[in-house]
C-alpha positions as CSV (number, residue, x, y, z in Angstrom):
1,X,0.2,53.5,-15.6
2,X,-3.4,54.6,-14.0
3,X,-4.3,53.9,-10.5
4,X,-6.7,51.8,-11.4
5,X,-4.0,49.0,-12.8
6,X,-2.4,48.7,-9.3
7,X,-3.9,46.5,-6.8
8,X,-3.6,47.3,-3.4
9,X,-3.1,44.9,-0.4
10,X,-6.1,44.9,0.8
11,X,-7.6,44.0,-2.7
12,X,-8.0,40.3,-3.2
13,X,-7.1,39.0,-6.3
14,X,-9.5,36.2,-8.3
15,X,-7.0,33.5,-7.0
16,X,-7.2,34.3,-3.4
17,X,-11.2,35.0,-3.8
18,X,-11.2,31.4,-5.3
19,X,-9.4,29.7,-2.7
20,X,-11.4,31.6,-0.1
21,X,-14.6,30.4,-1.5
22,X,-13.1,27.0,-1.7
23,X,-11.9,26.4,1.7
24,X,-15.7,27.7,3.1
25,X,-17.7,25.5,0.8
26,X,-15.7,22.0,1.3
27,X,-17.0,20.2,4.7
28,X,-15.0,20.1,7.5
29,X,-14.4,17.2,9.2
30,X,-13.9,16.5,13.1
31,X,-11.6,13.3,14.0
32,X,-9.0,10.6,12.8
33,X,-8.7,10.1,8.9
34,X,-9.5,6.4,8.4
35,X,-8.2,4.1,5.5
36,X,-9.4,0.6,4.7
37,X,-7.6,-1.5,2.2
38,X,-9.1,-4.7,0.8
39,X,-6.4,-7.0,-0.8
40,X,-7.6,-10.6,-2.4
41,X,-4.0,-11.5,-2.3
42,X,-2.6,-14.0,-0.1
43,X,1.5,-14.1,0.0
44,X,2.9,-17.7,-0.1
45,X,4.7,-17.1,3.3
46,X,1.4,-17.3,5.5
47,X,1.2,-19.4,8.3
48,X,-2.5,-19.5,10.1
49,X,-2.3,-19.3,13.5
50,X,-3.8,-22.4,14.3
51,X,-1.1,-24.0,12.2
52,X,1.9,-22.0,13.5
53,X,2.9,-24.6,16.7
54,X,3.3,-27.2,14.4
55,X,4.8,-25.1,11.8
56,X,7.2,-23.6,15.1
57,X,8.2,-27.1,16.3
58,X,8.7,-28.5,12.7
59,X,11.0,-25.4,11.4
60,X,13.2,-26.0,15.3
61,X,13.5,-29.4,14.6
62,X,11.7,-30.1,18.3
63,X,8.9,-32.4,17.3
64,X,10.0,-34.9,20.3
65,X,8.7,-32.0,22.6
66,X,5.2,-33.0,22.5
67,X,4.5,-32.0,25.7
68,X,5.2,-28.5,25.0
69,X,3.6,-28.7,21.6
70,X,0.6,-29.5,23.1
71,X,0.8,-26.6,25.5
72,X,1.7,-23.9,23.1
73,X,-1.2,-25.0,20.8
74,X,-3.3,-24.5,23.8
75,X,-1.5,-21.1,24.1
76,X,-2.3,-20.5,21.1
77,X,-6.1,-21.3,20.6
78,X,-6.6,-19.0,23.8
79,X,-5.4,-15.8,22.1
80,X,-7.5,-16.9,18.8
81,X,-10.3,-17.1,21.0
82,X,-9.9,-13.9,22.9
């Protein structure tokens, strides 16, 4: 075997010289990663908010509680506002 078959530590092979060169030309970035997702499809178990008190009071069987329907609806357009 000649010396010059056997590589030293402190010679880099072509994979490390790759990955070096790699790693400084891709940008670095500074921050949270961020993901947005658009789906188109709607599952058939939605309930819209502004339909959810009656939805609540229907599924409860407490439709005679109009009183507090009324006030939970109110509840309910505040935080759809806000």
């Amino acid at each position: 075997m000649a010396p010059s078959d056997i590589t030293s530590p402190t010679t880099p092979t072509v994979n490390q010289e790759t990955r070096t060169a790699t790693r400084r030309s891709s940008p670095s970035t500074q921050g949270f990663a961020t993901v947005l997702a658009i789906g188109t499809a709607t599952p058939a178990n939605v309930v819209y908010q502004d339909d959810y008190p009656d939805f609540y009071f229907k599924l409860t069987n407490c439709d005679h509680k109009t009183d507090l329907k009324n006030k939970f609806k109110r509840i309910c357009k505040l935080i759809i506002c806000s």
